[in-house]
mmCIF file as gemmi writes it, N, C-alpha and C atoms, coordinates in Angstrom:
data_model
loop_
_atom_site.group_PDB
_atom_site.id
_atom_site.type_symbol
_atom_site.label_atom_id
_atom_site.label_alt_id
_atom_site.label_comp_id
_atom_site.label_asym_id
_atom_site.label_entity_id
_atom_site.label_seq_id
_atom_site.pdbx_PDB_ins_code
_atom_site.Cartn_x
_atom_site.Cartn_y
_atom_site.Cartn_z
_atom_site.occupancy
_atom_site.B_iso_or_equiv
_atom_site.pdbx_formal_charge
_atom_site.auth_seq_id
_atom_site.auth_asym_id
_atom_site.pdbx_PDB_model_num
ATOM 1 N N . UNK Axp A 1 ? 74.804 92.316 23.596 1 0 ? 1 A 1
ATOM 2 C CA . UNK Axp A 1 ? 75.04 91.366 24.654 1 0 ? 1 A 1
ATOM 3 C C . UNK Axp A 1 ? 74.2 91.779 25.85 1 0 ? 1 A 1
ATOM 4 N N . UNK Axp A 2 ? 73.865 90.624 26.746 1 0 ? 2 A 1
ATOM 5 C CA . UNK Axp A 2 ? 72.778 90.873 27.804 1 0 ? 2 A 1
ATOM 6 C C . UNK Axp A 2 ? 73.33 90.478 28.689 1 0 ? 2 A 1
ATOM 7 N N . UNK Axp A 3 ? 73.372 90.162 29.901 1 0 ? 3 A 1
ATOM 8 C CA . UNK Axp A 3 ? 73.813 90.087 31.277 1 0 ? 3 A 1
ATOM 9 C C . UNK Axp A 3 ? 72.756 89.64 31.832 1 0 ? 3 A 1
ATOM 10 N N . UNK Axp A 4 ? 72.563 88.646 31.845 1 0 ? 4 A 1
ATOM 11 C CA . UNK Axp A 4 ? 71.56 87.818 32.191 1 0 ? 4 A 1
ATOM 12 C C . UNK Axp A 4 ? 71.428 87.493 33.872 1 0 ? 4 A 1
ATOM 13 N N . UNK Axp A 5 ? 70.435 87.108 34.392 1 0 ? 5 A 1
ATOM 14 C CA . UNK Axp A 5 ? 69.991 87.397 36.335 1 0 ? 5 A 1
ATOM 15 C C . UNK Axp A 5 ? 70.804 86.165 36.559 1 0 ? 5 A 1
ATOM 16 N N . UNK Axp A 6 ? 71.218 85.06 35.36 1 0 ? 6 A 1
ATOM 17 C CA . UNK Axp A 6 ? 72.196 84.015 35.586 1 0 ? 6 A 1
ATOM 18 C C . UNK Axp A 6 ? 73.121 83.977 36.125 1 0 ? 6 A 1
ATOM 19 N N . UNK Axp A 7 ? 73.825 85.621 36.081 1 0 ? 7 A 1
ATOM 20 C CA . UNK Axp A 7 ? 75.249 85.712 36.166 1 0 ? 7 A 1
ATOM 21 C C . UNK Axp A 7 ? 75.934 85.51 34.961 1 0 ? 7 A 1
ATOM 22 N N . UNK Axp A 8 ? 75.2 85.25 34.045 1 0 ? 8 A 1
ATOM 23 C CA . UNK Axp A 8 ? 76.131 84.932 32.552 1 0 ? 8 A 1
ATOM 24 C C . UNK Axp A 8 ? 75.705 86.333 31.319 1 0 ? 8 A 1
ATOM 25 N N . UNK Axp A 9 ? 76.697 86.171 30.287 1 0 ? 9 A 1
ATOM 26 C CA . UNK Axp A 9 ? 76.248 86.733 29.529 1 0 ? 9 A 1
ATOM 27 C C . UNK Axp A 9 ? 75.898 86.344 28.281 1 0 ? 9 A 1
ATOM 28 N N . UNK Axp A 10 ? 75.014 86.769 27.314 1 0 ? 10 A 1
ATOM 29 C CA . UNK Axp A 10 ? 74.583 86.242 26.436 1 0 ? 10 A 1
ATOM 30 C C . UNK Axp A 10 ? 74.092 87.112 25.232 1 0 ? 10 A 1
ATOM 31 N N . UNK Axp A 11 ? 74.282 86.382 23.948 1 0 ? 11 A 1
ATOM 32 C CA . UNK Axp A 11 ? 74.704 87.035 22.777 1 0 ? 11 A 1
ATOM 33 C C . UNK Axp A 11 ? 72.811 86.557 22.055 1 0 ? 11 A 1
ATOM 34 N N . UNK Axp A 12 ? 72.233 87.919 22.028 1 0 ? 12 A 1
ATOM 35 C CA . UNK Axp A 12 ? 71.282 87.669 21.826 1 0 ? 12 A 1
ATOM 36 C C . UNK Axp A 12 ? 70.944 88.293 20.147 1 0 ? 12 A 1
ATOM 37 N N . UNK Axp A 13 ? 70.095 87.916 19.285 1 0 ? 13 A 1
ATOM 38 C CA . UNK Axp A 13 ? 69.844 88.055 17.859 1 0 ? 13 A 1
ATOM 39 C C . UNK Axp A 13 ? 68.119 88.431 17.628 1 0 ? 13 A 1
ATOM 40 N N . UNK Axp A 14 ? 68.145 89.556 17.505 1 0 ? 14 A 1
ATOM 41 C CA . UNK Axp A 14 ? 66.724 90.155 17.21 1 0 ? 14 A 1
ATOM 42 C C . UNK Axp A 14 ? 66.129 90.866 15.811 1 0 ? 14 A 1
ATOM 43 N N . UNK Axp A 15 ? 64.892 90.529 15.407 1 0 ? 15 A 1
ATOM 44 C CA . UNK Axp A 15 ? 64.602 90.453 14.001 1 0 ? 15 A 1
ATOM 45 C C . UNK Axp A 15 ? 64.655 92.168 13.978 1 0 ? 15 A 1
ATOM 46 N N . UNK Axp A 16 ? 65.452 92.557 13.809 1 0 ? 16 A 1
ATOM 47 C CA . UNK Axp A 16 ? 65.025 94.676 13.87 1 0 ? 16 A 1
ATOM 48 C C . UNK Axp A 16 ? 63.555 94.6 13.304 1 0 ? 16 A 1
ATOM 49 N N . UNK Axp A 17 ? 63.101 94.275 12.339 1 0 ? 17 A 1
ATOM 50 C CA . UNK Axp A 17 ? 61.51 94.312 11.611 1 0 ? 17 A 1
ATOM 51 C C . UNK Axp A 17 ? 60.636 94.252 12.582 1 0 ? 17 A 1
ATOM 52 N N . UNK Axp A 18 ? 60.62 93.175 13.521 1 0 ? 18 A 1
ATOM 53 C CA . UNK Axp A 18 ? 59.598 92.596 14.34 1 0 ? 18 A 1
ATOM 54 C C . UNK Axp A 18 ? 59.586 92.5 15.677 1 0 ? 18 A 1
ATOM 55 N N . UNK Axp A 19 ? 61.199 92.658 15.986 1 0 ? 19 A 1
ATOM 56 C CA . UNK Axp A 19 ? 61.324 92.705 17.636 1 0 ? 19 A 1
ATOM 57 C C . UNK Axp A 19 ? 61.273 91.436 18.242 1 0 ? 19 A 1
ATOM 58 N N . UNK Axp A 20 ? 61.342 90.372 17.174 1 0 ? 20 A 1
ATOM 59 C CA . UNK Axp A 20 ? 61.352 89.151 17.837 1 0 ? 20 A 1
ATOM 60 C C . UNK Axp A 20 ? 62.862 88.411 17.777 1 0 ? 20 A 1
ATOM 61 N N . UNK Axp A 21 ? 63.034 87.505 19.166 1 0 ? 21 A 1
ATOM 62 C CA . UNK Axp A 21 ? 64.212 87.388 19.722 1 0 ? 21 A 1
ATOM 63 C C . UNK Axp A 21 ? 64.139 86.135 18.427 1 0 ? 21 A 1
ATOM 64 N N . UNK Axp A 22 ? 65.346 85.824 17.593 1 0 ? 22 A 1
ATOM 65 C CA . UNK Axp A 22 ? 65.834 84.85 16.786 1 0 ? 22 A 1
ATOM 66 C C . UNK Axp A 22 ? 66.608 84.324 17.288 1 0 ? 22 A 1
ATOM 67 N N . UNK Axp A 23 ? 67.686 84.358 18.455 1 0 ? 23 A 1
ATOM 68 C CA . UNK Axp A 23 ? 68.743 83.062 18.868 1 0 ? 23 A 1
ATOM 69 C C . UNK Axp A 23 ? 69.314 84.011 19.967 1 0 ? 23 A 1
ATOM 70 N N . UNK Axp A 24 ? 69.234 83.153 21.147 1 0 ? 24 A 1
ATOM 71 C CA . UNK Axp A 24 ? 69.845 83.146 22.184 1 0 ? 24 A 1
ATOM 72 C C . UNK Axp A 24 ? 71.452 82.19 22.391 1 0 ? 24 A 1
ATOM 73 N N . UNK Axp A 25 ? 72.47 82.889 22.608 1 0 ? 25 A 1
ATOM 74 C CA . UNK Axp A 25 ? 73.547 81.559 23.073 1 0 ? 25 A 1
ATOM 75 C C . UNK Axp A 25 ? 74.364 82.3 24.556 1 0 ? 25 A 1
ATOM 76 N N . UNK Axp A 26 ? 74.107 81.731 25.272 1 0 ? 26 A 1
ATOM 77 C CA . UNK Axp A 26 ? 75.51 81.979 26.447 1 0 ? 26 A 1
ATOM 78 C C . UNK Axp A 26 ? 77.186 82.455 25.733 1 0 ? 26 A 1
ATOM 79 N N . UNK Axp A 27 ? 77.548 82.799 26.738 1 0 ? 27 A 1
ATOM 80 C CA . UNK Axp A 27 ? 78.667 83.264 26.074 1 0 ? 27 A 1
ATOM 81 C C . UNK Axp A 27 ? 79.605 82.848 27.35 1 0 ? 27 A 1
ATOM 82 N N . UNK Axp A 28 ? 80.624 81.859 26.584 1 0 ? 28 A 1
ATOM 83 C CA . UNK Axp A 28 ? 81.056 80.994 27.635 1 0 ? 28 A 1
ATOM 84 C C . UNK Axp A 28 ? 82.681 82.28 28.46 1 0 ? 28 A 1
ATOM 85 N N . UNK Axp A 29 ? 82.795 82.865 28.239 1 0 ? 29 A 1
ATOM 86 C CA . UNK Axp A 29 ? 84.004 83.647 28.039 1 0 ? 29 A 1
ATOM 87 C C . UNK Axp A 29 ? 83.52 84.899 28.183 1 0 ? 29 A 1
ATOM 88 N N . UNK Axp A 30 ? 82.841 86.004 29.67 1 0 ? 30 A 1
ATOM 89 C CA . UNK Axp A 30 ? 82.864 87.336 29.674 1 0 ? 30 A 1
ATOM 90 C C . UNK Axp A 30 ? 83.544 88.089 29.671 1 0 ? 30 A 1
ATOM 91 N N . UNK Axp A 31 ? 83.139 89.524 29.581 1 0 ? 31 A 1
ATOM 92 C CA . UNK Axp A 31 ? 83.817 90.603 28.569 1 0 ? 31 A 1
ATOM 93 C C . UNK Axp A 31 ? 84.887 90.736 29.897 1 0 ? 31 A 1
ATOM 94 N N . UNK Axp A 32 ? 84.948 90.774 30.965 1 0 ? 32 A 1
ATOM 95 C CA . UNK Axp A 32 ? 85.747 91.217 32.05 1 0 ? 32 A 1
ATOM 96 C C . UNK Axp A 32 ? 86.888 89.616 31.815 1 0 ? 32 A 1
ATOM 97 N N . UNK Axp A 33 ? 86.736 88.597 31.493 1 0 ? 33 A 1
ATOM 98 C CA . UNK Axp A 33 ? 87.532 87.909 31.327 1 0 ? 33 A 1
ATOM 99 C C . UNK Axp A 33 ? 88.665 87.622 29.758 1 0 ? 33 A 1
ATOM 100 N N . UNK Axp A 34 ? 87.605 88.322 29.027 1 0 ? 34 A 1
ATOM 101 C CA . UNK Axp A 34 ? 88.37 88.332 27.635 1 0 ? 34 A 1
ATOM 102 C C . UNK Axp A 34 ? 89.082 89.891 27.701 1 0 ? 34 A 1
ATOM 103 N N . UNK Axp A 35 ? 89.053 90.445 28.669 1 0 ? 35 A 1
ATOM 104 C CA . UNK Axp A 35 ? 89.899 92.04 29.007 1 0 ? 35 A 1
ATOM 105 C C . UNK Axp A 35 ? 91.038 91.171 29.314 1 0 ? 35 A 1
ATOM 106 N N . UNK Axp A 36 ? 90.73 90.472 30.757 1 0 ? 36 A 1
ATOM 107 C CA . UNK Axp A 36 ? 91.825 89.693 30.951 1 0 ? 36 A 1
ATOM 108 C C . UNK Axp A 36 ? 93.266 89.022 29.905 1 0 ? 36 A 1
ATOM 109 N N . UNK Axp A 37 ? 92.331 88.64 29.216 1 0 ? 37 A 1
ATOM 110 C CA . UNK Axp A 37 ? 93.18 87.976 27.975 1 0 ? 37 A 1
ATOM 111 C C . UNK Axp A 37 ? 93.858 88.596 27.092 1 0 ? 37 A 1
ATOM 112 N N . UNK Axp A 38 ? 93.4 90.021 27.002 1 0 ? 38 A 1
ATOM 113 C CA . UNK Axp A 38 ? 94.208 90.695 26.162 1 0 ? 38 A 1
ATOM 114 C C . UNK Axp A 38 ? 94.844 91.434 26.799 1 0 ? 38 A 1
ATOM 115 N N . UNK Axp A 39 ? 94.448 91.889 28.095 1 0 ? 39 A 1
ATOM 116 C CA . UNK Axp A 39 ? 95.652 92.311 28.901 1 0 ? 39 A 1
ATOM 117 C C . UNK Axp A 39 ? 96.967 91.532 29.119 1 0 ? 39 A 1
ATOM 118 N N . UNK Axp A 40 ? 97.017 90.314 29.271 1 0 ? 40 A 1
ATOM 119 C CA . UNK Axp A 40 ? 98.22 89.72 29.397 1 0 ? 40 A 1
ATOM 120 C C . UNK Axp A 40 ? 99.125 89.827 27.519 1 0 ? 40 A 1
ATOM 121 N N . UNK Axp A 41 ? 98.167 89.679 26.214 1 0 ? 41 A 1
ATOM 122 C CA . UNK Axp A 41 ? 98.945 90.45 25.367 1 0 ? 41 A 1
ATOM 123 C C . UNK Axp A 41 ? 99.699 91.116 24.995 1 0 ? 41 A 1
ATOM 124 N N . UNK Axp A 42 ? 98.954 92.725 25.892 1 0 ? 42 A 1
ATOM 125 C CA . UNK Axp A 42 ? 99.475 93.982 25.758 1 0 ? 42 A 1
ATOM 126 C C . UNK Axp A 42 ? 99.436 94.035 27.225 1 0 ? 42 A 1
ATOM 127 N N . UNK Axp A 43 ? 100.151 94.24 27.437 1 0 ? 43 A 1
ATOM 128 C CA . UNK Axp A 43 ? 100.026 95.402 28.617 1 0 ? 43 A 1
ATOM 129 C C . UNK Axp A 43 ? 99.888 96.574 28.674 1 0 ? 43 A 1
ATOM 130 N N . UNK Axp A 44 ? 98.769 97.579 29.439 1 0 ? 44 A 1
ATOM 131 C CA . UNK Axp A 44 ? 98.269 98.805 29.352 1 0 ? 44 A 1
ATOM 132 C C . UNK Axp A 44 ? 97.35 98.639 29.681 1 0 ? 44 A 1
ATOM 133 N N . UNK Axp A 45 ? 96.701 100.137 28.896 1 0 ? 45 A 1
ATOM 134 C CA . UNK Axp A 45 ? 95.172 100.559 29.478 1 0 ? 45 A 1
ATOM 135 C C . UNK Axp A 45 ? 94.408 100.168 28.38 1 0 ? 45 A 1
ATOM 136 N N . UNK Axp A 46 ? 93.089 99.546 28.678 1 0 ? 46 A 1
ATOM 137 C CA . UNK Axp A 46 ? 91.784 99.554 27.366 1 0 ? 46 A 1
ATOM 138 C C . UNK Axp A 46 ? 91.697 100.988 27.466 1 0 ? 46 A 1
ATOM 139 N N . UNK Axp A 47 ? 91.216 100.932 26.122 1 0 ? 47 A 1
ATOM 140 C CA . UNK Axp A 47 ? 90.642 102.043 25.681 1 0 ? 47 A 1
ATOM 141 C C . UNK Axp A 47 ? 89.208 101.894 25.141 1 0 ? 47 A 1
ATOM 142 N N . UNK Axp A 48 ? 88.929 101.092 24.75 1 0 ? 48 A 1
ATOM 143 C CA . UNK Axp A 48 ? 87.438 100.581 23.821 1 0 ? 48 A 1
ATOM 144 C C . UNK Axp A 48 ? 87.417 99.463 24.042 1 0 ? 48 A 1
ATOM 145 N N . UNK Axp A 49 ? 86.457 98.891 23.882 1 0 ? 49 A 1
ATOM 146 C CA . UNK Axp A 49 ? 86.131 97.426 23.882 1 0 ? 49 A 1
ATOM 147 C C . UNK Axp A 49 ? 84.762 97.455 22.967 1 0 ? 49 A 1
ATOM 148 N N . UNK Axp A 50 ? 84.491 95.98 21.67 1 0 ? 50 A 1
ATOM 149 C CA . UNK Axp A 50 ? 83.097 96.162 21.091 1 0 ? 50 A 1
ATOM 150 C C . UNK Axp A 50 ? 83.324 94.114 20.811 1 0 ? 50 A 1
ATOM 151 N N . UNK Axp A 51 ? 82.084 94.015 20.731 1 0 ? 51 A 1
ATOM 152 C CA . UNK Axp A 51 ? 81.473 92.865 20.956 1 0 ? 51 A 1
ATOM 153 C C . UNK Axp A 51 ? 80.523 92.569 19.498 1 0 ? 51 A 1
ATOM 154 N N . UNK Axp A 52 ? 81.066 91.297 18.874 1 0 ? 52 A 1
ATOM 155 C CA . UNK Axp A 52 ? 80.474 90.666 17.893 1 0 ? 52 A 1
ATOM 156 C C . UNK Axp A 52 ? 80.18 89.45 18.515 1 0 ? 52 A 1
ATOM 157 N N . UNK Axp A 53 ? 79.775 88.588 17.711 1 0 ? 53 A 1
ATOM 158 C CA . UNK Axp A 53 ? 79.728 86.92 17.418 1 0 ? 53 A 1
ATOM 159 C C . UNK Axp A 53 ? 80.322 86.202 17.876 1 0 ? 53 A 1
ATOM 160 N N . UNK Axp A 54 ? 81.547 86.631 16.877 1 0 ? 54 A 1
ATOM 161 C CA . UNK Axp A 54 ? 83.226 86.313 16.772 1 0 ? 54 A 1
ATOM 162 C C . UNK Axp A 54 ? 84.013 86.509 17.626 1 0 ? 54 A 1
ATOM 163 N N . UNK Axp A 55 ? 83.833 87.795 18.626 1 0 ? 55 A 1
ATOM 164 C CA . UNK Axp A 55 ? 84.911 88.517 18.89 1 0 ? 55 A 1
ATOM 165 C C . UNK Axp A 55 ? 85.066 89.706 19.992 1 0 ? 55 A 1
ATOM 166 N N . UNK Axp A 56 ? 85.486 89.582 21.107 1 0 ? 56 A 1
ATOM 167 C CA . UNK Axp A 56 ? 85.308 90.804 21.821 1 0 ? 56 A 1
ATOM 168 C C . UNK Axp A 56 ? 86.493 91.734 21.401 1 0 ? 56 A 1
ATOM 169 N N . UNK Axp A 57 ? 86.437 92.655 20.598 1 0 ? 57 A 1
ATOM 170 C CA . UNK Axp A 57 ? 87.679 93.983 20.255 1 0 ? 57 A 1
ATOM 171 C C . UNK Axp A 57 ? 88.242 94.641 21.263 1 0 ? 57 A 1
ATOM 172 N N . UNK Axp A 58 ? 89.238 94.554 21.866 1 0 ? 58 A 1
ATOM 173 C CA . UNK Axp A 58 ? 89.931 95.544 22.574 1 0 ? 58 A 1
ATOM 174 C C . UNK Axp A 58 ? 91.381 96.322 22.031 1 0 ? 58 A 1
ATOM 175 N N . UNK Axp A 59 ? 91.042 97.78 22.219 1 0 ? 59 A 1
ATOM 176 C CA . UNK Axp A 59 ? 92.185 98.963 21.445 1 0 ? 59 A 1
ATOM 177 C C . UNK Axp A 59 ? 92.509 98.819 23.074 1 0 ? 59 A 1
ATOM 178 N N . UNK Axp A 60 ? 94.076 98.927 22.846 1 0 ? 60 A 1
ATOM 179 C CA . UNK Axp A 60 ? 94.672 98.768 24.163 1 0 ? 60 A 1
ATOM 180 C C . UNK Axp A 60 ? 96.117 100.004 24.161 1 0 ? 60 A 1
ATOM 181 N N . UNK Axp A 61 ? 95.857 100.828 24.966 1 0 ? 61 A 1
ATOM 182 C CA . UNK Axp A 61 ? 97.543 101.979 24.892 1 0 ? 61 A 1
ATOM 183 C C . UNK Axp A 61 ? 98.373 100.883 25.876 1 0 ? 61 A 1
ATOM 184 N N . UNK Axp A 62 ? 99.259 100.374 24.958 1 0 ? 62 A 1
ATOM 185 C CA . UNK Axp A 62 ? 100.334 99.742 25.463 1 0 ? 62 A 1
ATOM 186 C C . UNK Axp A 62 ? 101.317 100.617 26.552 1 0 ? 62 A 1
ATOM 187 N N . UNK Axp A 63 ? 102.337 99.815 27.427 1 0 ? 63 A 1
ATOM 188 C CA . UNK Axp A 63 ? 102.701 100.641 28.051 1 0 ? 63 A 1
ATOM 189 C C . UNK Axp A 63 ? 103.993 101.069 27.213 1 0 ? 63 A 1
ATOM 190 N N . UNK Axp A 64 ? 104.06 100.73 26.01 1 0 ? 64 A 1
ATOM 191 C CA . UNK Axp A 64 ? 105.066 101.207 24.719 1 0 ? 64 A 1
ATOM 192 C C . UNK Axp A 64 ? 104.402 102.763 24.443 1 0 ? 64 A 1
ATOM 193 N N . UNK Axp A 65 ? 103.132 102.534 24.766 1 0 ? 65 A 1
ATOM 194 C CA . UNK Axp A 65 ? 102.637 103.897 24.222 1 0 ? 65 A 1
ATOM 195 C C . UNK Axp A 65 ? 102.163 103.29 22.559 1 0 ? 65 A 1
ATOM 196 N N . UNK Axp A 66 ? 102.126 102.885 22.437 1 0 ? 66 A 1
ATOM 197 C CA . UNK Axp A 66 ? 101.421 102.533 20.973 1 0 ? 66 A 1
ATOM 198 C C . UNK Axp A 66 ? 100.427 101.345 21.765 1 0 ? 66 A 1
ATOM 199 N N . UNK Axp A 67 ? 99.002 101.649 20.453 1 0 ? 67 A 1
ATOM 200 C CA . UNK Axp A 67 ? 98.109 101.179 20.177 1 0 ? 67 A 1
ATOM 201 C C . UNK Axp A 67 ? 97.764 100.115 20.405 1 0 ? 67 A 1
ATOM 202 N N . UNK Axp A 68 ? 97.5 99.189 20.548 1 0 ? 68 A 1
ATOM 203 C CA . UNK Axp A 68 ? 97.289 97.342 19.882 1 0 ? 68 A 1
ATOM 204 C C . UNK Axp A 68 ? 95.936 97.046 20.246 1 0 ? 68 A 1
ATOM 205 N N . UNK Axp A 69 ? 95.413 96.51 18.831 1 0 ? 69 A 1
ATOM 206 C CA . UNK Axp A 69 ? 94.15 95.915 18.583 1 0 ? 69 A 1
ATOM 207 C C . UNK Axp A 69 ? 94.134 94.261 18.857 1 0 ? 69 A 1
ATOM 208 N N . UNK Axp A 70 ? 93.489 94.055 20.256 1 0 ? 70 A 1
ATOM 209 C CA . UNK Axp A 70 ? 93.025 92.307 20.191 1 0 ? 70 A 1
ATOM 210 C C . UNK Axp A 70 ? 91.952 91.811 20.047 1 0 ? 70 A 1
ATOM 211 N N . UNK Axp A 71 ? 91.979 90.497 19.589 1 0 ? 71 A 1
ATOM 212 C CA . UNK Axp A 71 ? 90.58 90.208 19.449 1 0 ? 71 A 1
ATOM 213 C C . UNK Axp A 71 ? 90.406 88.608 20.267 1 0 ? 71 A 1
ATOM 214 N N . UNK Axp A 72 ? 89.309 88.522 20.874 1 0 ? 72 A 1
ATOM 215 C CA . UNK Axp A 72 ? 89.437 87.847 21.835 1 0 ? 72 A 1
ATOM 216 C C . UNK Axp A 72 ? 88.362 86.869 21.383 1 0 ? 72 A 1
ATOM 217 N N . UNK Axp A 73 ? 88.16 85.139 21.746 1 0 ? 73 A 1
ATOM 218 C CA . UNK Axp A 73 ? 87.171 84.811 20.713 1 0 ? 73 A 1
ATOM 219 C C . UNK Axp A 73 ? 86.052 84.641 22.559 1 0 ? 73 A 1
ATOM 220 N N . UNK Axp A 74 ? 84.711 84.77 22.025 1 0 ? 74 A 1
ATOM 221 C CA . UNK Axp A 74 ? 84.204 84.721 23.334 1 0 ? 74 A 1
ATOM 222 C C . UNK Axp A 74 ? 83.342 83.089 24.144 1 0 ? 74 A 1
ATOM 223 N N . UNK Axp A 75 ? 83.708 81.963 22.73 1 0 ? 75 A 1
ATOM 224 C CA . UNK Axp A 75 ? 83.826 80.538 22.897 1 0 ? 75 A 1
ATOM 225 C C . UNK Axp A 75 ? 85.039 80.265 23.376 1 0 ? 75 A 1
ATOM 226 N N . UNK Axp A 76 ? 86.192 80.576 23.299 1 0 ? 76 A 1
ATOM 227 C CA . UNK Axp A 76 ? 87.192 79.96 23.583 1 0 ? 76 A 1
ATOM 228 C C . UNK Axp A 76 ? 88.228 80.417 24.616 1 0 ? 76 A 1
ATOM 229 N N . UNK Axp A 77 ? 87.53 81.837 24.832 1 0 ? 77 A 1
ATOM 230 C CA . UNK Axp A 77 ? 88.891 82.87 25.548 1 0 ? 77 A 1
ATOM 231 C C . UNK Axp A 77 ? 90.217 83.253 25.049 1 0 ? 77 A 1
ATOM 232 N N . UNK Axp A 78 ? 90.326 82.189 23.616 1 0 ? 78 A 1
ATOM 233 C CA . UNK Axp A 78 ? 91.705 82.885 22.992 1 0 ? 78 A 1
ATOM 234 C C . UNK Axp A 78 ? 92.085 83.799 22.034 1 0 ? 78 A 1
ATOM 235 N N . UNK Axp A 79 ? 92.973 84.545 21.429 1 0 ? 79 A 1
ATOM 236 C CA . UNK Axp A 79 ? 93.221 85.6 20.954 1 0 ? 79 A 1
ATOM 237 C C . UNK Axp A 79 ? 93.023 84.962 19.704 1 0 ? 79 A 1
ATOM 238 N N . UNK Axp A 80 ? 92.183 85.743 18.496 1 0 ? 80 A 1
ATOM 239 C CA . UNK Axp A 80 ? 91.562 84.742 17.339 1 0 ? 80 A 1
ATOM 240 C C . UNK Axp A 80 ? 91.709 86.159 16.065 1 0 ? 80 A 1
């Protein structure tokens, strides 16, 4: 993911072989807002956060003290 001078971020696809950019898309839903979203889930602390396609991952220490894995979609902002 790139952070574009837009203010946006964007999910970019590069040929590893050649270094050439294959698909650009905005990403309507940033990572500081899909935290958001899984914070209201769980409540707690992130611990990790990783970024697909699909999906921003957040491992979250609940304030249970246990774990919880969300997944956040980064078209839609909802938990997917």
């Amino acid at each position: 993911m790139i952070h574009g001078k837009d203010n946006k971020d964007h999910h970019v696809k590069v040929n590893a072989e050649t270094g050439k950019v294959i698909k650009v898309e905005a990403v309507k839903f940033t990572q500081e807002q899909a935290k958001q979203a899984a914070l209201q889930q769980h409540k707690g602390t992130v611990q990790s956060v990783s970024f697909s396609e699909q999906a921003y991952t957040f491992v979250i220490k609940g304030t249970d003290n246990v774990k919880h894995t969300v997944k956040i979609s980064p078209q839609t902002g909802k938990v997917c």
